[in-house]
C-alpha positions as CSV (number, residue, x, y, z in Angstrom):
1,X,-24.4,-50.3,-342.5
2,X,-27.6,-51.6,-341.4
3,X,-29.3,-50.2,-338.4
4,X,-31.6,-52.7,-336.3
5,X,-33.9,-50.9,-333.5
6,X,-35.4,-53.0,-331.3
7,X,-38.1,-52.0,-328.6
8,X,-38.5,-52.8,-325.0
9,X,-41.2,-54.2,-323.2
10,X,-44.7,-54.7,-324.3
11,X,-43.6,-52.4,-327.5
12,X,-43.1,-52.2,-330.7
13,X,-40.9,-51.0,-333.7
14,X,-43.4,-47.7,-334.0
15,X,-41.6,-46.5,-330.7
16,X,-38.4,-46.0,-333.1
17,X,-40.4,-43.7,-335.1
18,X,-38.2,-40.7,-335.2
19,X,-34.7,-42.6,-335.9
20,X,-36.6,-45.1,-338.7
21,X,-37.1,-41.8,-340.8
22,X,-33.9,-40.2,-339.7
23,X,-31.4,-43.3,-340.8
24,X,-32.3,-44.8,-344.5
25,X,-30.7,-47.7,-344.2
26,X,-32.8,-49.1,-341.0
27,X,-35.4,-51.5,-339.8
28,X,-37.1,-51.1,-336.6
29,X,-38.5,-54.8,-335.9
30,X,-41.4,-55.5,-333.7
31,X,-40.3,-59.5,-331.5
32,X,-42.7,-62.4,-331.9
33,X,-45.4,-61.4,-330.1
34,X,-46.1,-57.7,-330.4
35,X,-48.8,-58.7,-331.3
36,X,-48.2,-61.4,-334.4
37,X,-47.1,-64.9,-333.0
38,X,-46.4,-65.7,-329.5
39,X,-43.9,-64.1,-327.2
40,X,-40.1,-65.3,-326.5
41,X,-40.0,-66.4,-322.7
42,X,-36.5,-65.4,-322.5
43,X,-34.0,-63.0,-323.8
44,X,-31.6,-65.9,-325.3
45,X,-34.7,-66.7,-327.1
46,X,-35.7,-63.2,-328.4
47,X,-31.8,-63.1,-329.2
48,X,-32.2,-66.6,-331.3
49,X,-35.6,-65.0,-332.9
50,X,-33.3,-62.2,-333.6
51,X,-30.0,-64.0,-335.3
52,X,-32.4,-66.0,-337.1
53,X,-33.8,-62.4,-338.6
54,X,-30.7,-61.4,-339.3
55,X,-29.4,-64.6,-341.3
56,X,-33.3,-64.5,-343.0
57,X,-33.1,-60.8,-343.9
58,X,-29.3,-61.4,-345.3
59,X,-28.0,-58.6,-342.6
60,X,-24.4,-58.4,-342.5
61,X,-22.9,-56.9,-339.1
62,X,-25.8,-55.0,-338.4
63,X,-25.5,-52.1,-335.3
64,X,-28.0,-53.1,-332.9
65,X,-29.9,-50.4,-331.2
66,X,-31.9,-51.6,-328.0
67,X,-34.1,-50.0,-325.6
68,X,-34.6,-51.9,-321.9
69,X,-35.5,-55.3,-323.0
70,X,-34.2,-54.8,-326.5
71,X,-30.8,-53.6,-325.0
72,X,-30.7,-56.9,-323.0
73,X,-31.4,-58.5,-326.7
74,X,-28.5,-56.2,-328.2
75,X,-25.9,-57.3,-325.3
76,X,-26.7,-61.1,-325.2
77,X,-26.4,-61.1,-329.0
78,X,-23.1,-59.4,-328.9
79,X,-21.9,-62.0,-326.3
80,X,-23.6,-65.0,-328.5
81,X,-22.5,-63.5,-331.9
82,X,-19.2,-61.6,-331.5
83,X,-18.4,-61.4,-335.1
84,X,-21.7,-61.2,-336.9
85,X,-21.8,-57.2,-334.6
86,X,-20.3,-54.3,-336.1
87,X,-21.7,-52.3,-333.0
88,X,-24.0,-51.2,-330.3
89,X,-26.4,-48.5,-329.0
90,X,-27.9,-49.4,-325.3
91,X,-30.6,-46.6,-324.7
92,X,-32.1,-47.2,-321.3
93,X,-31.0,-50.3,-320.4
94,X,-28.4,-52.4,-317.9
95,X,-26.4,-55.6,-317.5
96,X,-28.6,-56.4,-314.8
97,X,-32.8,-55.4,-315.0
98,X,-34.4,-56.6,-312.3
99,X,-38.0,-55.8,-311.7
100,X,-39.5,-55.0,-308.0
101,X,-41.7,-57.7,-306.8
102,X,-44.6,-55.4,-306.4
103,X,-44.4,-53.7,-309.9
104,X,-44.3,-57.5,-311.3
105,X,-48.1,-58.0,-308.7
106,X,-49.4,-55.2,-310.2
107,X,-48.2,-56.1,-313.8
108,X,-50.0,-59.6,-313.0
109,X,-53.5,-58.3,-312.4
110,X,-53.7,-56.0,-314.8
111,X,-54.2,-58.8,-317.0
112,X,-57.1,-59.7,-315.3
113,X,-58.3,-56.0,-315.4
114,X,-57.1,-54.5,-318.5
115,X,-58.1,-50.8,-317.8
116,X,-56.0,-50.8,-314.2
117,X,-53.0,-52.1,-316.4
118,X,-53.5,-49.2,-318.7
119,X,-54.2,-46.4,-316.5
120,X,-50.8,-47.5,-314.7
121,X,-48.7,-48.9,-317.2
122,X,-49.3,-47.3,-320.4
123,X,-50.4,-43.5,-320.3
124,X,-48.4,-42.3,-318.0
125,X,-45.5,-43.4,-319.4
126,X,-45.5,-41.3,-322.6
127,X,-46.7,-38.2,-321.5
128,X,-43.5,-36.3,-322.5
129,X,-43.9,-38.1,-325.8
130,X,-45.0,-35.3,-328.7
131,X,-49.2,-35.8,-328.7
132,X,-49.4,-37.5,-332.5
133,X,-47.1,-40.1,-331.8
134,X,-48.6,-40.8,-328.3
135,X,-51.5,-41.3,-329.4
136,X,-50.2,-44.3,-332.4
137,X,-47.4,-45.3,-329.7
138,X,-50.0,-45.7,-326.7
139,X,-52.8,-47.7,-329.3
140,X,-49.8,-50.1,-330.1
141,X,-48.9,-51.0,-326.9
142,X,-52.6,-51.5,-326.1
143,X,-53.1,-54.1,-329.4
144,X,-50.0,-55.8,-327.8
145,X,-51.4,-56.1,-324.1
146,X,-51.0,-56.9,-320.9
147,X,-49.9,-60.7,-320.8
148,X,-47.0,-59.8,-323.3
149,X,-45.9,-57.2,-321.8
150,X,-45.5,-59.2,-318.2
151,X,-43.7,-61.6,-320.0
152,X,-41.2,-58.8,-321.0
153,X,-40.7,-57.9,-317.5
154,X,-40.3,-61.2,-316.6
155,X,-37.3,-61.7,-319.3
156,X,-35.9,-58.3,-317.6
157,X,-36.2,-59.4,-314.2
158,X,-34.3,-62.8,-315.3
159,X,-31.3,-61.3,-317.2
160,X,-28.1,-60.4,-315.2
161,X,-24.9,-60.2,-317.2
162,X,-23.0,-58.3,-314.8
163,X,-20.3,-60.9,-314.8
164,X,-19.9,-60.9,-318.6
165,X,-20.7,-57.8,-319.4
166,X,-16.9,-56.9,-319.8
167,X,-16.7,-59.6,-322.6
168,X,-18.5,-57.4,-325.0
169,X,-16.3,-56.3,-327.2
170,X,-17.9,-54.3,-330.0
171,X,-17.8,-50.2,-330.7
172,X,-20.7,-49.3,-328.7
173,X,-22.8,-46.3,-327.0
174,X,-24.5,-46.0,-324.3
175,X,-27.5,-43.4,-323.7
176,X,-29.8,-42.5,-320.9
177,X,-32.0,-39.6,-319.6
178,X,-31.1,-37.8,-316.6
179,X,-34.5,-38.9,-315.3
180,X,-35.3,-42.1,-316.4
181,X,-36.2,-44.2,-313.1
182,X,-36.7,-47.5,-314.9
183,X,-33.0,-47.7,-315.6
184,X,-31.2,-45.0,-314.0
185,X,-28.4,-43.2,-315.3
186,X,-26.4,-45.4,-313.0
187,X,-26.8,-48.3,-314.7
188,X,-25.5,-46.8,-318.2
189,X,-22.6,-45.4,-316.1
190,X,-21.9,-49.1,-315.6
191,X,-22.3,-50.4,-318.8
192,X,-19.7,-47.2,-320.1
193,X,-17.2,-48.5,-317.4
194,X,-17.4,-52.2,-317.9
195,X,-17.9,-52.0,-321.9
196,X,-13.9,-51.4,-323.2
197,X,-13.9,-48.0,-325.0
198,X,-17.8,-47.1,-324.6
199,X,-19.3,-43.8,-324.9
200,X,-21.5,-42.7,-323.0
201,X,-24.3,-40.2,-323.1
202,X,-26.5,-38.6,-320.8
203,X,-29.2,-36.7,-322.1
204,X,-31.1,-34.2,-320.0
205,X,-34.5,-33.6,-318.8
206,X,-35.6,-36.9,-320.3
207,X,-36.7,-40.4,-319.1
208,X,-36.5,-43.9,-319.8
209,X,-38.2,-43.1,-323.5
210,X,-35.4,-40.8,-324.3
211,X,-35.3,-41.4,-328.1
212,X,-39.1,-40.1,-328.0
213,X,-38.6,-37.4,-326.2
214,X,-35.6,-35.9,-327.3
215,X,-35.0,-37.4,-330.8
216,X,-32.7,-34.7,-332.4
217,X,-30.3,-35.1,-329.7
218,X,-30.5,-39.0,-329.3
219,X,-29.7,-39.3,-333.6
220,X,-27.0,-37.0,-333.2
221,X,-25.2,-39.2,-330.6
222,X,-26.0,-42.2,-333.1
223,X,-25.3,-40.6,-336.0
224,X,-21.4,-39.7,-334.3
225,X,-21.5,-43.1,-333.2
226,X,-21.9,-43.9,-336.5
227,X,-18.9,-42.0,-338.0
228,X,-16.7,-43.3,-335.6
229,X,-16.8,-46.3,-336.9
């Protein structure tokens, strides 16, 4: 049963750190982009980048497991590729991700000045992260930049499925952090409700980096996900 993590904005496949060396038969992929090649300018084309992964790599009904943008990925494929899913894990993530106007402003000139970009958008976000990752995680993000990480947001702030969400129709699981105010725990609710059969589960005293923060209870979830199947 192959495993396929896939990050959210601006990241990459090191943010999966703790469930790539928990579950063996995994890959935790870094999009075009981040930072080899250029970046997808939508998610339908991260989700084509993606299928054509899957074919390449000789996957077969892989579980995908996306975070914000990469649950966008994971949902869009599921809709585009009903068959070739065998399941899902959303972690932080909605059928609809729009981004505030402002937050996109200050997004655009931090490309222009790199160390405002990171002093808002990178350190504080892992601060609940354990130090030694952080640090690898924080570098990462950094490499990838500014510019691609706008572009994420910009794919987010694009992608409403609210009114096909309910066509999903793979095993999946849905995970949030009580205090994750990217995607609040109201937008997993969501997902649970219009998903058919969905778990969901909210993990406390954690935010939008969840899987970080509190791994051993995020690969438990997966890992009964998993067996359910």
């Amino acid at each position: 049963m192959k495993l396929i993590f896939i990050p959210g904005s601006g990241n990459t496949g090191l943010v999966w750190h703790y469930q790539a060396e928990h579950f063996a038969d995994s890959e935790a992929i870094s999009l075009p982009g981040h930072p080899e090649g250029e970046p997808c300018t939508s998610v339908e084309d991260y989700v084509d980048w993606l299928h054509q992964h899957v074919i390449g790599q000789g996957y077969s009904e892989p579980i995908l497991i996306g975070h914000s943008l990469g649950g966008a990925v994971a949902q869009t494929y599921a809709l585009s590729y009903p068959e070739d899913v065998k399941g899902l894990v959303l972690i932080g993530t909605g059928a609809r991700l729009r981004v505030r106007p402002d937050f996109l402003s200050l997004l655009e000139a931090g490309v222009d000045y790199p160390p405002a970009w990171f002093r808002t958008f990178v350190e504080p976000f892992y601060d609940r992260v354990a130090p030694g990752l952080r640090e690898r995680v924080v570098n990462k993000v950094t490499e990838v930049g500014a510019r691609v990480q706008l572009n994420d947001f910009r794919c987010c702030d694009k992608f409403d499925i609210m009114d096909r969400v309910h066509q999903i129709d793979v095993p999946t699981l849905v995970i949030c952090g009580t205090e994750d105010e990217m995607t609040p725990p109201k937008y997993s609710q969501y997902l649970a409700t219009k998903i058919s059969g969905a778990r969901l589960v909210i993990i406390d005293g954690s935010t939008h980096f969840v899987f970080m923060e509190k791994p051993e209870e995020v690969n438990q979830a997966i890992e009964e996900f998993l067996n359910s199947l």
